[in-house]
C-alpha positions in Angstrom: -27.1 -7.9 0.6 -25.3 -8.9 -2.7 -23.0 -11.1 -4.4 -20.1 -10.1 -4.4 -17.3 -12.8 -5.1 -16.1 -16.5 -4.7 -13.5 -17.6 -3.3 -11.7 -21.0 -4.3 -8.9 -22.6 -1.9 -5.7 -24.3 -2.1 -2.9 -25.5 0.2 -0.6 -22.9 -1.8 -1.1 -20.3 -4.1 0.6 -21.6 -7.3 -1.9 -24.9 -6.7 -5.0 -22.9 -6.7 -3.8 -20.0 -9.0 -3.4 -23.0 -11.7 -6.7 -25.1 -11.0 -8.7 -22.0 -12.0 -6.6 -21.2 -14.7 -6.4 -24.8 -16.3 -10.3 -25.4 -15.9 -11.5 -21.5 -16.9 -8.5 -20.9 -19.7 -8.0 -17.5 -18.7 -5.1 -15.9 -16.0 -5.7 -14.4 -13.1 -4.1 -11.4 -11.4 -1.9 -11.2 -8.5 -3.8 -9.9 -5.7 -1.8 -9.5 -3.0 -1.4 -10.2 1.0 -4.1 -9.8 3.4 -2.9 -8.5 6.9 -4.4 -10.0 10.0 -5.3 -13.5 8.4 -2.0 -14.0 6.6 -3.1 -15.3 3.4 -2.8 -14.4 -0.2 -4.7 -14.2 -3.6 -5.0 -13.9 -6.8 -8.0 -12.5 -8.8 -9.8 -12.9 -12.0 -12.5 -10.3 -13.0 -16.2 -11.6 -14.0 -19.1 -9.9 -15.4 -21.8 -7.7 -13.6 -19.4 -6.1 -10.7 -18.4 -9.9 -9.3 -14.5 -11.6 -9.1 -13.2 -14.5 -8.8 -10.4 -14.7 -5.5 -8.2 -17.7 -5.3 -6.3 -17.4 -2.0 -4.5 -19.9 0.3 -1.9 -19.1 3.7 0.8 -17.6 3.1 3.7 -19.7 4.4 6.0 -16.4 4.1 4.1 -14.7 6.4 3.6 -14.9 10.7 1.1 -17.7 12.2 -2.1 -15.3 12.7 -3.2 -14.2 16.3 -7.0 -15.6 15.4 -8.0 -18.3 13.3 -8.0 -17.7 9.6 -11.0 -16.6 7.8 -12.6 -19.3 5.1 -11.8 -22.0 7.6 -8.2 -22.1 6.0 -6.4 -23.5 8.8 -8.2 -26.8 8.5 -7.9 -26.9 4.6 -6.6 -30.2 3.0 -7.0 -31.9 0.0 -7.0 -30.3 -3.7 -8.4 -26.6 -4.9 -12.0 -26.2 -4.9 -14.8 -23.8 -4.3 -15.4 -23.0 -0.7 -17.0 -20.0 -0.2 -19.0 -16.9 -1.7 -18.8 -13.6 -0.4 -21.9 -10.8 0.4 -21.6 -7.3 0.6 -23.9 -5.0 2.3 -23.9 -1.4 3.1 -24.1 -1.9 7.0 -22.3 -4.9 8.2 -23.3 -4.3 11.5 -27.0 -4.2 11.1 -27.0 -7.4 8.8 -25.4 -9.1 11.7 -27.8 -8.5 14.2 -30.9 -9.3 12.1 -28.9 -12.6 11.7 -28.2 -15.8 14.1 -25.3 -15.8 15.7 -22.3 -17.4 14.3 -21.7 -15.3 11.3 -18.5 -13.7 13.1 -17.8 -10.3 14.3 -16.6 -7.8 12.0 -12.6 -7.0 11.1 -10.9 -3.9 9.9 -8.4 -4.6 7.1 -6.6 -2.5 4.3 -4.9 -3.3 1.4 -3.7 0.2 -0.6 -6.2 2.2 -0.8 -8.9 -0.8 -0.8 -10.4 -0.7 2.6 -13.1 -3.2 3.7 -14.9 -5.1 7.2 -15.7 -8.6 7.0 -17.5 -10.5 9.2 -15.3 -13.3 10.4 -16.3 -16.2 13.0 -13.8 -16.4 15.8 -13.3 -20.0 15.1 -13.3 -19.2 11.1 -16.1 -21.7 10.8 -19.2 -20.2 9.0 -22.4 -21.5 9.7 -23.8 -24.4 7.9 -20.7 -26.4 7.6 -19.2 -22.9 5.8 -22.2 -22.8 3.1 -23.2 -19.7 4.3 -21.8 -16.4 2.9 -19.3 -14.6 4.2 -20.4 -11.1 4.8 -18.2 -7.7 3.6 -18.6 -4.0 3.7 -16.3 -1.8 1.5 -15.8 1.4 2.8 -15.6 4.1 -0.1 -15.8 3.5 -3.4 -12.7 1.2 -3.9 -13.1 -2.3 -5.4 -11.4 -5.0 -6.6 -14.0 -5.8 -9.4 -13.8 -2.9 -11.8 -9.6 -3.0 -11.9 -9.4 -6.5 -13.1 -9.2 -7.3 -16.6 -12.1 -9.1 -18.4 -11.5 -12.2 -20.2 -15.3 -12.6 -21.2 -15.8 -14.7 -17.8 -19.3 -14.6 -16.0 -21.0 -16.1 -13.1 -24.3 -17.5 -13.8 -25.2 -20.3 -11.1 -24.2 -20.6 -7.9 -25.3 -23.6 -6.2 -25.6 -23.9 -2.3 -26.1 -27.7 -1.6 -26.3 -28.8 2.6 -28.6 -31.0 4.6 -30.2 -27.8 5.9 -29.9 -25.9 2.4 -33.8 -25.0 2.7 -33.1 -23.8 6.4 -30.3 -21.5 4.5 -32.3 -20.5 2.4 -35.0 -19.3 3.9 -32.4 -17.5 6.4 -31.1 -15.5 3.4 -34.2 -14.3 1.6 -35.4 -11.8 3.1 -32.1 -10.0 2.7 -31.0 -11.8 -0.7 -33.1 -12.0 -4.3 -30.4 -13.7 -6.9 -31.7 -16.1 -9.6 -28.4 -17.1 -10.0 -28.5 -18.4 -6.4 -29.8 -21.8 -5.5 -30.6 -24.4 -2.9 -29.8 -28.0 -3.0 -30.6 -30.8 0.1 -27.3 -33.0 -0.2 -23.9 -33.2 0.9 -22.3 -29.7 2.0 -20.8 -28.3 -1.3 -20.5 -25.4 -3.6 -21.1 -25.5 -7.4 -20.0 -22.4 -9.5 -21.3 -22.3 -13.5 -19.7 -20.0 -15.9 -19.6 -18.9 -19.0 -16.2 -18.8 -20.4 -14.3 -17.7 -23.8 -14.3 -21.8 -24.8 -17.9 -22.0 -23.7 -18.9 -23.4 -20.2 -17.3 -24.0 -17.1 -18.0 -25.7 -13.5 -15.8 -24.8 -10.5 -16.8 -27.1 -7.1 
């Protein structure tokens, strides 16, 4: 298991498309529309392999059959970091050395990108949705190395929950990321980058 992007939320896409690019200084990309969940994104690429996805529900598009992944039917309030994303090679077999609650996995397609996340059939991940959401591409398509770089890169990520040493504990045997850390407190998400002006913080 590995990072493999954030995701930051928004009632619409303009909304969050412009938070990241007011507090970063660099554009994103248009992404595009995500089948099944009926939200879209837009993408900024970051150092080592990772991205940046800004994504929000698509108004244009049908309600869902299931509830939206990233707990984005309950979303209010202004942009801000809500989730991080894990890959692994076998989505299946992470699961089931896992508790439950992680979700089961979906298909989806975009082009020729092909993936399976594991999504909760509520769309709630576990702690309070501090815990990753788990992916599996399938080939060798990925988002990351089409993106432009702007000179953008991830270097903290900061998991802070009343059970973030519970989290924690769940996660290493299967995760070893110094950028990753742990924090007791409120349930949040703290993002630090390095950015062409210098330093950022996404939350």
């Amino acid at each position: 298991m590995e990072l493999d992007h954030i995701a930051v939320s928004g009632r619409t896409l303009g909304e969050v498309t412009a938070h990241v690019e007011g507090l970063l200084g660099v554009p994103l990309q248009s992404g595009g529309e995500h089948a099944v969940f009926h939200t879209h994104n837009s993408l900024l690429g970051l150092a080592d392999g990772l991205y940046l996805e800004a994504i929000a529900i698509n108004p244009a598009a049908p309600e869902p059959a299931r509830a939206r992944w990233f707990d984005l039917d309950r979303f209010a309030g202004p942009p801000r970091l809500t989730n991080w994303i894990c890959r692994c090679d076998d989505l299946d077999g992470a699961l089931a050395r896992l508790p439950k609650g992680f979700g089961t996995p979906v298909d989806l397609q975009r082009g020729d990108l092909r993936w399976r996340m594991a999504v909760p059939e509520n769309g709630i991940l576990p702690f309070d949705n501090c815990a990753p959401a788990l992916i599996e591409w399938l080939g060798d398509a990925h988002p990351a190395p089409r993106l432009t770089q702007h000179g953008c890169a991830l270097t903290g990520l900061n998991v802070s929950h009343p059970q973030a040493a519970e989290l924690g504990a769940l996660l290493a045997p299967f995760l070893a990321d110094a950028r990753i850390s742990f924090t007791c407190g409120a349930a949040a998400l703290t993002a630090q980058l390095t950015v062409p002006q210098g330093a950022a913080t996404l939350s």
